[in-house]
FILOTOR-208598 format. One record per residue (C-alpha): residue number from 1; x, y, z. Coordinates in Angstrom, 1 decimal, decimal comma. Layout:
% FILOTOR-208598
[NUM [X Y Z]] ...
//
This chain:
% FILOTOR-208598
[1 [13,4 -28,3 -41,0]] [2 [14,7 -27,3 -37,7]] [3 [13,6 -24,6 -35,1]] [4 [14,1 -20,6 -35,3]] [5 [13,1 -17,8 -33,8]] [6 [12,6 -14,0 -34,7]] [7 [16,6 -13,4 -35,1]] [8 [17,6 -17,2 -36,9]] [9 [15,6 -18,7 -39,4]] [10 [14,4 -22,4 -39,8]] [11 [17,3 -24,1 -41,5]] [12 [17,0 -27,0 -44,1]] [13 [20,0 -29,4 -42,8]] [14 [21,7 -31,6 -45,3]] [15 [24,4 -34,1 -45,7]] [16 [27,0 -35,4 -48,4]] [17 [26,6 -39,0 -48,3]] [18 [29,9 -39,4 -50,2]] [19 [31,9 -36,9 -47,9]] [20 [30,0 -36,7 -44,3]] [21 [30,1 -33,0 -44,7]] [22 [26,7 -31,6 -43,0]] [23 [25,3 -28,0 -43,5]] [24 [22,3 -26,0 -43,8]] [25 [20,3 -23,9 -46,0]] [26 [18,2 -21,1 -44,3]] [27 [14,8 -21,0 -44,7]] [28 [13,8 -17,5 -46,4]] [29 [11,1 -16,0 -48,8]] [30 [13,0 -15,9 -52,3]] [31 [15,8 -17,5 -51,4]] [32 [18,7 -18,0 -54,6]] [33 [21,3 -20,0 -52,8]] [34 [19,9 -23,7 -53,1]] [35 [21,6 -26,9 -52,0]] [36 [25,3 -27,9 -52,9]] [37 [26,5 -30,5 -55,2]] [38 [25,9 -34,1 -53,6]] [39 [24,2 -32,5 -50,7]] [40 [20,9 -34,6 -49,8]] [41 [18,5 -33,4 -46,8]] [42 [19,2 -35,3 -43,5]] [43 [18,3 -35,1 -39,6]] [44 [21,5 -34,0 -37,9]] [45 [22,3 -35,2 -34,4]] [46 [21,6 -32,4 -32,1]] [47 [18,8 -30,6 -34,1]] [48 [15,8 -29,7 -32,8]] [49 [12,8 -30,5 -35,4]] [50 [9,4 -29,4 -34,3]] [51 [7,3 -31,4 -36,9]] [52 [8,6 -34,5 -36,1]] [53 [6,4 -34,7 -33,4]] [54 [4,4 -31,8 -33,6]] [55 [0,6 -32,0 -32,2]] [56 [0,9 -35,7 -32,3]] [57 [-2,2 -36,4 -34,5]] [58 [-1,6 -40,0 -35,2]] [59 [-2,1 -40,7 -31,7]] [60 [-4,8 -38,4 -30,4]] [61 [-7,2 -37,8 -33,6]] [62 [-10,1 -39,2 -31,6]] [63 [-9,4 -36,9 -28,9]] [64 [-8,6 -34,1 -30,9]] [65 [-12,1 -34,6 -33,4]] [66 [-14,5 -34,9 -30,1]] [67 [-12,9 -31,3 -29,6]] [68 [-14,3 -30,2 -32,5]] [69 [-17,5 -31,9 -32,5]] [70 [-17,3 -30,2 -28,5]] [71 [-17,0 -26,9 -30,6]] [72 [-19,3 -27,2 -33,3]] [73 [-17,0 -27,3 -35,8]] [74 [-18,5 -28,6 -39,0]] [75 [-15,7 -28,5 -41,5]] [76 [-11,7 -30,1 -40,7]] [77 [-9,5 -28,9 -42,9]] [78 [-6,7 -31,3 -42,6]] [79 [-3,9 -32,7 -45,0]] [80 [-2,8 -36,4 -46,2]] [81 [0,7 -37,3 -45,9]] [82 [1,5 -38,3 -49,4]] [83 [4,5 -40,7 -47,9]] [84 [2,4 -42,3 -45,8]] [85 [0,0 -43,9 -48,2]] [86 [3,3 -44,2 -50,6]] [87 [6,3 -44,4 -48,5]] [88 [8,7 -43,7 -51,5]] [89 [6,4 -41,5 -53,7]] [90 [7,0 -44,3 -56,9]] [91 [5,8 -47,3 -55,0]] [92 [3,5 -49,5 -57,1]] [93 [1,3 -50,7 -54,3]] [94 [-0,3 -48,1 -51,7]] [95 [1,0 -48,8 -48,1]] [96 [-2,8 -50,1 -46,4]] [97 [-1,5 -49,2 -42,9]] [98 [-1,7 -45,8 -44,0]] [99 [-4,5 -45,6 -46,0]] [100 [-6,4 -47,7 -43,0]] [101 [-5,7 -44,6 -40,7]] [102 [-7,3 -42,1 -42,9]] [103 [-10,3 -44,6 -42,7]] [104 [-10,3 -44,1 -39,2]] [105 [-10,2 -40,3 -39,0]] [106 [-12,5 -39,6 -41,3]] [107 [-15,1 -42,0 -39,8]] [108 [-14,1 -40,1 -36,9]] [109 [-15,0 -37,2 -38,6]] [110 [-18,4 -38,4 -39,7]] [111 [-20,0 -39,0 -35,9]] [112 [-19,4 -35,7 -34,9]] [113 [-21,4 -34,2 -38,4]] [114 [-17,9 -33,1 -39,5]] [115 [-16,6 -32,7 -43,2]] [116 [-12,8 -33,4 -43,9]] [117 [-12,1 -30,5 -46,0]] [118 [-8,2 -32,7 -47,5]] [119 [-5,2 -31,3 -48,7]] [120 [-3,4 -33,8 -50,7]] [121 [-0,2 -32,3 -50,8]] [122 [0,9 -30,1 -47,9]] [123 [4,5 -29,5 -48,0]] [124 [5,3 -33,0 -47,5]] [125 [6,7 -34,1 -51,2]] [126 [8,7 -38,2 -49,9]] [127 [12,3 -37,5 -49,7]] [128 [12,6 -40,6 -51,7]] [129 [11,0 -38,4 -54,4]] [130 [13,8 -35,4 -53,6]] [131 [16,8 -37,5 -53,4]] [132 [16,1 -39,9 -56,2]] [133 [14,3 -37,8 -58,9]] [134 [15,0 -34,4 -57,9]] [135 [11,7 -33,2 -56,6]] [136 [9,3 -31,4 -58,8]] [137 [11,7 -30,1 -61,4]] [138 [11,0 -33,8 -62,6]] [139 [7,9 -34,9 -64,7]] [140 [8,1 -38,4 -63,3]] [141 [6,3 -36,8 -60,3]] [142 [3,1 -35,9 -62,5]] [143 [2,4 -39,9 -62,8]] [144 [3,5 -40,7 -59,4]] [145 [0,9 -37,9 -58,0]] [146 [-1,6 -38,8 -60,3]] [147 [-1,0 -42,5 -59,1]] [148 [-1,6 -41,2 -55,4]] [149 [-4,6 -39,0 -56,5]] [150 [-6,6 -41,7 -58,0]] [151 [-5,6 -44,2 -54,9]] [152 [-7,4 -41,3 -52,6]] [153 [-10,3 -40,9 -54,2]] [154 [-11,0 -44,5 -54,7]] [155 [-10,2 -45,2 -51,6]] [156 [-12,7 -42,5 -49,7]] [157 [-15,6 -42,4 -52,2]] [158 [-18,7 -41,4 -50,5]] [159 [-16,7 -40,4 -47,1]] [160 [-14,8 -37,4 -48,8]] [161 [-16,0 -34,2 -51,6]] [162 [-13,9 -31,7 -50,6]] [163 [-10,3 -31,8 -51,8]] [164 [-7,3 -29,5 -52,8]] [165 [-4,6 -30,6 -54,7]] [166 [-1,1 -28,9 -53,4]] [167 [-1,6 -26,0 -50,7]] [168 [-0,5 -22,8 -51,1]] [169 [1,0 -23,6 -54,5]] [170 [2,3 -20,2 -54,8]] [171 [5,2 -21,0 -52,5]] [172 [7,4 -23,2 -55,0]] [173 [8,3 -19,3 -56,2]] [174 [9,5 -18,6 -53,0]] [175 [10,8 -21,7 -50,9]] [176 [10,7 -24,8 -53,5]] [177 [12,2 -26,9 -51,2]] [178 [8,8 -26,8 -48,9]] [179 [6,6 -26,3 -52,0]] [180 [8,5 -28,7 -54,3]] [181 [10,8 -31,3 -52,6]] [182 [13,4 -29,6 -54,9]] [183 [17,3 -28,7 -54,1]] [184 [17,7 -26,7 -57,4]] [185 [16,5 -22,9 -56,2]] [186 [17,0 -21,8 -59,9]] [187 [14,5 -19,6 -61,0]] [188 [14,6 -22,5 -64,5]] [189 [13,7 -25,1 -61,6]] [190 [11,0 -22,9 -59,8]] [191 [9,0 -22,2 -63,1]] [192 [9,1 -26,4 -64,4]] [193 [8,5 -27,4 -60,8]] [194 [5,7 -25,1 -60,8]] [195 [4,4 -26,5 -64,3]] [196 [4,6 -30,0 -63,0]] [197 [2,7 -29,4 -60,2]] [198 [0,0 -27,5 -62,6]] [199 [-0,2 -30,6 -64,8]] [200 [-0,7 -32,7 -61,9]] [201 [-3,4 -31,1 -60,9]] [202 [-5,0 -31,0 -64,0]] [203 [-5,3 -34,8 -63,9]] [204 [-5,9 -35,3 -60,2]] [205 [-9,1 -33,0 -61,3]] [206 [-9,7 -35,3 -64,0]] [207 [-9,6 -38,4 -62,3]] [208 [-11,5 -37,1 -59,4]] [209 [-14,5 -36,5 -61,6]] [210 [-14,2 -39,3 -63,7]] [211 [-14,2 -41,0 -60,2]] [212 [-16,9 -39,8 -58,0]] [213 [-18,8 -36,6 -60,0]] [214 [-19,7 -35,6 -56,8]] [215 [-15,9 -35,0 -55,7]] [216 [-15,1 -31,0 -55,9]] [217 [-11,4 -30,3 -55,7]] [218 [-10,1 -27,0 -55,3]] [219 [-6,9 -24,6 -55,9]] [220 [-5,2 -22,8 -52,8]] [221 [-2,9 -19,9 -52,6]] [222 [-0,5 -18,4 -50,0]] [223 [-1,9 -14,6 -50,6]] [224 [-1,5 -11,5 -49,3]] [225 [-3,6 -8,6 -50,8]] [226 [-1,7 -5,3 -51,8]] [227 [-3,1 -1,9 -51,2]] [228 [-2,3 1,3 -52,9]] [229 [-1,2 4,1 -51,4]] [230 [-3,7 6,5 -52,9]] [231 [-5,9 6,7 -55,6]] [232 [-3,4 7,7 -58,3]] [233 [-3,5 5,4 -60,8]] [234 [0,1 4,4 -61,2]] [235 [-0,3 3,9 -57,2]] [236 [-3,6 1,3 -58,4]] [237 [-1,2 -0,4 -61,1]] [238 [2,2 -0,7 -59,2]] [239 [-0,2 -2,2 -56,2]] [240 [-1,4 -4,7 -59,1]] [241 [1,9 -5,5 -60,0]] [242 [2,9 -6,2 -57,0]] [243 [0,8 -9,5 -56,8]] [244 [1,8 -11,0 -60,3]] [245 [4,2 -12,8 -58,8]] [246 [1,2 -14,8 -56,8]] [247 [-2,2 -14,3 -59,2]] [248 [-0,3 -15,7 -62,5]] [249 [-0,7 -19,1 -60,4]] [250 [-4,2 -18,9 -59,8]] [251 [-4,5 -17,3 -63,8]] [252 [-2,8 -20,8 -64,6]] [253 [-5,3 -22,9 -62,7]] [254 [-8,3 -21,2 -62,8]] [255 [-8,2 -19,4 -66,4]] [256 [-6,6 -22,5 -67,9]] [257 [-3,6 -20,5 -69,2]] [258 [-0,2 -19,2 -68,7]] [259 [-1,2 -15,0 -68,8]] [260 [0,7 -12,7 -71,0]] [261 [2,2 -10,8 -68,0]] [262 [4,0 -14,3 -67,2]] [263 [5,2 -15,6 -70,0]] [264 [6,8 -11,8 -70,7]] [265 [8,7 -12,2 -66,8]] [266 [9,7 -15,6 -68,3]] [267 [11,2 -14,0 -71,2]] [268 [12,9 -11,5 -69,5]] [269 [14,4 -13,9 -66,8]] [270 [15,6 -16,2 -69,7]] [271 [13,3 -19,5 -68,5]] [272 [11,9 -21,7 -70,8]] [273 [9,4 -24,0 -69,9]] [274 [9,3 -27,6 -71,5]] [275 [6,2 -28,5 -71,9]] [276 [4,8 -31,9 -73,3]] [277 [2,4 -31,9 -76,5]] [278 [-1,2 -32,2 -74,5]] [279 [-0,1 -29,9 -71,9]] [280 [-2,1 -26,7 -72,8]] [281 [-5,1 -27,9 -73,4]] [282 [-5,2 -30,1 -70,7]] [283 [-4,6 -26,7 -68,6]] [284 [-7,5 -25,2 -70,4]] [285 [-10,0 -28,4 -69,5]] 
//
């Protein structure tokens, strides 16, 4: 993603492979308009993208923890870069160069008293995942997660408890390119993606306590609470509402099942959601 400012939004840039034509898609809350046929994403010549470099946190972790520790900080809330310990997403083997440098932060963490509070998916689905298998809409990436879930926790048994599985899952409703790795912006796409990612979680739960029992793993919304404008109570339900579209994600993960409010908007909007045979009750665990 490139740049914006408070007139242009971030743009998504792209590239047929089989025509050189380049393009964008603008970032945007709710956006319809996904990415053409044949378009992949690309880094454009002449595009400014701040996260490429960004704070720099490869290089200056141990500078950047003795801050903390400077601070008193006693929790780091910090993300894994799922490409980084799987470069393609569907590698068999975990790339140790990768999982080596987690090593090293989080002893980091550990002499200054600090606990790594990790994301394991943070906006960051591999483009190899994207371009090869679609992103989320695809339930390949349930066994490729899972695969990366159960590396992780393996890997840092004893130095990490906290965990959360995908932040702010919310936001494949609302930008599943960032929240999904996925080109299709179809509200079809949206609601599987999301269901993949659900299932996913499920198991990266599962695996986590099966494990290290002492691992606790965690859901994590992008939410905004809604306030009435008085009293009335078709003010107190409207305001309700509102947040469907967010709460039926954390109904999903923390009740264990789809809520009837959701599975009417799926009606309505004409999705159906494939699910496997296991999938519901493996929600409900």
């Amino acid at each position: 993603m490139t740049n914006g400012s408070h007139t242009e939004p971030r743009r998504i840039t792209w590239k047929n492979p089989e025509t050189g034509e380049t393009g964008f898609v603008p970032m945007g809350f709710a956006r319809a308009d996904g990415f053409p046929a044949g378009a992949e994403p690309a880094v454009l010549e002449g595009e400014y993208y701040p996260s490429h470099v960004a704070t720099d946190f490869y290089h200056h972790f141990k500078e950047d923890i003795a801050l903390m520790g400077e601070m008193g900080f006693k929790t780091f809330r910090m993300s894994m870069n799922w490409a980084r310990i799987f470069p393609n997403g569907d590698d068999a083997e975990p790339n140790e160069e990768g999982l080596a440098f987690y090593d090293a932060v989080f002893d980091e963490c550990a002499k200054y008293g600090i606990e790594p509070l990790v994301t394991l998916s943070h906006y960051e689905t591999p483009l190899a995942l994207t371009i090869n298998y679609g992103g989320w809409k695809n339930r390949k990436l349930v066994d490729f997660f899972e695969r990366y879930a159960r590396t992780v926790f393996a890997r840092y048994k004893g130095k990490v408890k906290y965990y959360l599985t995908f932040n702010e899952i919310n936001v494949m409703s609302m930008m599943p390119y960032m929240g999904g790795g996925m080109l299709d912006f179809s509200e079809q796409a949206k609601a599987q993606g999301a269901h993949h990612q659900f299932v996913a979680s499920a198991l990266a739960v599962r695996a986590a306590h099966e494990i290290d029992p002492a691992i606790q793993v965690g859901q994590m919304l992008a939410y905004q609470p809604t306030y009435a404008m008085t009293c009335d109570p078709a003010d107190q339900v409207l305001a309700l509402q509102s947040q469907h579209g967010t709460l039926w994600y954390a109904d999903v993960q923390t009740g264990g099942a789809y809520p009837a409010y959701r599975k009417a908007e799926m009606a309505r909007r004409g999705i159906e959601l494939v699910m496997e045979p296991g999938d519901e009750e493996l929600l409900a665990t």
